[in-house]
C-alpha positions as CSV (number, residue, x, y, z in Angstrom):
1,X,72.2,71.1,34.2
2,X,69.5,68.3,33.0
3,X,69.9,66.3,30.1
4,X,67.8,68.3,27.7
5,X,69.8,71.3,28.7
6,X,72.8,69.9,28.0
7,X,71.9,68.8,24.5
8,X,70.2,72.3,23.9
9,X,73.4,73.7,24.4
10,X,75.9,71.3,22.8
11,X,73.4,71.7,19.5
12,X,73.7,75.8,19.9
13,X,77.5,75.3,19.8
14,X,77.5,72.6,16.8
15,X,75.1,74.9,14.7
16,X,77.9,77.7,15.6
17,X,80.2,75.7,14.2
18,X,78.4,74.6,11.0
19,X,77.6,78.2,10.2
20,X,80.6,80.0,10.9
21,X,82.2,77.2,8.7
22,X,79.9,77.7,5.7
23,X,80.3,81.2,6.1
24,X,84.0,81.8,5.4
25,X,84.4,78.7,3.3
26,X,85.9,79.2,-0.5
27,X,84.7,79.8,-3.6
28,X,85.5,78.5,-6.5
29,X,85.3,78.4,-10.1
30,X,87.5,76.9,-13.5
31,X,91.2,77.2,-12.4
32,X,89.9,80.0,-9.6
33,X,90.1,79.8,-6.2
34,X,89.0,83.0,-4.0
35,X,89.3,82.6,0.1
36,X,88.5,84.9,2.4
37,X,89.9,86.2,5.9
38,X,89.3,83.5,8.1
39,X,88.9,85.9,11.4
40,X,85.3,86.6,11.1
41,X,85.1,90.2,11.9
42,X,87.7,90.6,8.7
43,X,86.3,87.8,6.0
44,X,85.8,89.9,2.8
45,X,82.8,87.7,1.2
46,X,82.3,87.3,-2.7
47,X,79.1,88.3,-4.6
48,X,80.1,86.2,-8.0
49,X,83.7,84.3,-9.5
50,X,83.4,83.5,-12.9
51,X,86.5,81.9,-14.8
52,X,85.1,82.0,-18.5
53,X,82.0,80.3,-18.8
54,X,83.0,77.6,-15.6
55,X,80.5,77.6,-13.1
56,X,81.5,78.6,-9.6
57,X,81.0,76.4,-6.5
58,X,80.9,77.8,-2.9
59,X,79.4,80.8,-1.3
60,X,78.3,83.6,-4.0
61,X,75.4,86.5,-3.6
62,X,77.2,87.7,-0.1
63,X,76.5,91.4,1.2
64,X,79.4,93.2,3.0
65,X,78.1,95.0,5.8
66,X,80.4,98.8,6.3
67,X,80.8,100.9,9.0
68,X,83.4,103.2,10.8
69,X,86.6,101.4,10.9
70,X,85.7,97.9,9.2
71,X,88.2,96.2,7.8
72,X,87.5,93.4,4.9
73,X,90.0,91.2,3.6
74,X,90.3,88.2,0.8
75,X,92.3,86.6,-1.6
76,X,92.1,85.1,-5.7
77,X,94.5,82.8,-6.4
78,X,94.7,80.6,-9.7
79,X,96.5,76.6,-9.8
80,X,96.8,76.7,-13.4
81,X,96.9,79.5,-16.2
82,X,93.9,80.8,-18.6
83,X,93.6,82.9,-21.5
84,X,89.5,83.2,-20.7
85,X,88.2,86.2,-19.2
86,X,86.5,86.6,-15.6
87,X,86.0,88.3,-13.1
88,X,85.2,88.8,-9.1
89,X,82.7,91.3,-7.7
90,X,81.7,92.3,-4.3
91,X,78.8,93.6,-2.5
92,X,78.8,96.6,-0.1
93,X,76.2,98.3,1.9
94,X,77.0,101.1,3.9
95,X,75.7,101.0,7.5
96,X,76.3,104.0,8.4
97,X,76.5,107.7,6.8
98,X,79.4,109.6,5.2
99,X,82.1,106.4,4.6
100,X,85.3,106.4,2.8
101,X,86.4,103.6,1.6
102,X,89.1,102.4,0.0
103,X,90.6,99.1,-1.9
104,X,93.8,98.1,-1.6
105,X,94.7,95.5,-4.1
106,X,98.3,93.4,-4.4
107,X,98.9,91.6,-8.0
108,X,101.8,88.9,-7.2
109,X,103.3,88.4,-9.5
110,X,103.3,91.6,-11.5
111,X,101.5,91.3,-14.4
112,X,100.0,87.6,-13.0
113,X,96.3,88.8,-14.4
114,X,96.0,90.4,-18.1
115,X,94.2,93.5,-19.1
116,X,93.3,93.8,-15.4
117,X,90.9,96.3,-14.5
118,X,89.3,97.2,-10.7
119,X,86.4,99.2,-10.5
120,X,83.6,100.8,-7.5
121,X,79.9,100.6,-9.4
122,X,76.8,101.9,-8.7
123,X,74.2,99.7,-7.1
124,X,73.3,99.0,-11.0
125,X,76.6,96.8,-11.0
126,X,77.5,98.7,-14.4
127,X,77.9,102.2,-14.2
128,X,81.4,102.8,-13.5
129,X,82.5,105.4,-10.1
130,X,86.4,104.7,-10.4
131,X,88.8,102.3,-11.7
132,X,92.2,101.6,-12.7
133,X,93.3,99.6,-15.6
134,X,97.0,99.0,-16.1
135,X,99.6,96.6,-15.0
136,X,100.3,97.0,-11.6
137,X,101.4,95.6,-8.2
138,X,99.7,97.5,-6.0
139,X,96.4,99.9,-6.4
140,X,94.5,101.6,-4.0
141,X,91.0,103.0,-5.0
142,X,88.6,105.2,-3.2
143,X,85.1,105.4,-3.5
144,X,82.2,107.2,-1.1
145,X,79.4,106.4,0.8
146,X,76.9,109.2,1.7
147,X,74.2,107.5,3.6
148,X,73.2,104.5,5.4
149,X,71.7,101.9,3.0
150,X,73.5,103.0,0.0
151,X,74.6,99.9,-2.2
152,X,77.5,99.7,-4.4
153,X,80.0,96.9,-6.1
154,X,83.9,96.1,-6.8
155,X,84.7,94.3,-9.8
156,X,88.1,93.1,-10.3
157,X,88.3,91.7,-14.2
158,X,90.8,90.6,-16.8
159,X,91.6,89.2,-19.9
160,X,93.6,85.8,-18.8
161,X,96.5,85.1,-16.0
162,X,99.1,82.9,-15.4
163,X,99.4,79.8,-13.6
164,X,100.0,80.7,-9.2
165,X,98.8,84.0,-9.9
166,X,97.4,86.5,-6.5
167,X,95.0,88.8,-6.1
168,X,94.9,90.4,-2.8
169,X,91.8,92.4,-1.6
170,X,91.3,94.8,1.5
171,X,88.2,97.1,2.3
172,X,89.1,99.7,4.6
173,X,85.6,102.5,5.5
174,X,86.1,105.2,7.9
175,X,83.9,108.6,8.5
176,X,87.1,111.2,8.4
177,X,87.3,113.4,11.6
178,X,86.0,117.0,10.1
179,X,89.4,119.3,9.9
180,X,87.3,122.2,12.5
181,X,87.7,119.3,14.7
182,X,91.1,118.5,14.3
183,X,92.0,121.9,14.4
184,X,89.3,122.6,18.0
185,X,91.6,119.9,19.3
186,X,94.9,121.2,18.2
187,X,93.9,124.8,19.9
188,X,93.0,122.9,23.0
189,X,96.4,121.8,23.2
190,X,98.0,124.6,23.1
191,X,95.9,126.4,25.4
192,X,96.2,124.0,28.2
193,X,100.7,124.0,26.9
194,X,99.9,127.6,27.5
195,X,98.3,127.4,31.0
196,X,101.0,125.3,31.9
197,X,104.4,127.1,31.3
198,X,102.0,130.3,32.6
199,X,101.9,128.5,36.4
200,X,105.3,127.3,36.3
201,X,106.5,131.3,35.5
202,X,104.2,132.1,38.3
């Protein structure tokens, strides 16, 4: 390998690097910290993190690719406490038709964000789909896709939270297996169950 291949190569691996390092690196913003999955097929990327009026810092305006059997994941976590409202949204385009997906979302410690509310919008980033508001540890909300290309946002807000306060985040999408399927499959089972205590009789 010349020298000019060499450092074609070595360049390719450092620009790698570089990328995949900006790419999953946090975000920040006031007493906010938010850090995705470090795995790259997993890292759940943020579209904005606001802390009151504090700017944020980092990667922001990410779109989250889904498809059958993605899996996204991320974390908020807080050094100090604050009684100012914020908030974290995400960014999700479907690739794919006919996704379920769902957020599953841990609070630690119970209570650790005030007035919380999560919510799936429309690709307005307003009109509400589902939510939750409560106190609560753990939540899991389900929204839809129907077609490839469709556009829609989580938004995880609150009134305040206290000081080493988590936030847990994870996307799961998956096209459900049709139930005549299942059941085709089931009936296959049994036939060939049947076929076989029919030649052991024999």
């Amino acid at each position: 390998m010349g020298c000019t291949m060499k450092f074609q190569v070595l360049a390719a691996v450092a620009a790698l690097a570089i990328s995949s390092t900006a790419a999953y690196a946090v975000t920040t913003s006031g007493n906010l910290t938010y850090t995705p999955d470090s795995s790259a097929p997993h890292a759940l990327q943020v579209f904005s993190l606001t802390d009151g009026g504090a700017a944020s810092a980092g990667p922001i305006g990410a779109d989250n690719s889904l498809s059958d059997d993605t899996v996204l994941i991320g974390e908020l976590g807080s050094s100090t406490g604050s009684l100012a409202a914020g908030s974290v949204v995400f960014k999700f385009t479907a690739a794919e038709d006919g996704l379920f997906t769902t957020n599953f979302s841990t609070v630690s410690p119970l209570s650790g964000f005030s007035g919380l509310e999560i919510a799936w919008l429309e690709d307005d980033e307003s009109t509400v789909i589902s939510s939750l508001t409560s106190d609560f540890n753990t939540t899991e909300l389900l929204t839809t896709f129907a077609t490839a290309g469709e556009m829609q946002f989580l938004r995880a807000s609150w009134t305040g939270f206290r000081a080493a306060s988590n936030l847990d985040f994870r996307i799961e999408a998956a096209i459900p297996v049709p139930a005549g399927v299942l059941l085709l499959g089931t009936a296959f089972v049994v036939a060939g169950a049947a076929r076989r205590v029919s030649r052991k009789a024999a």
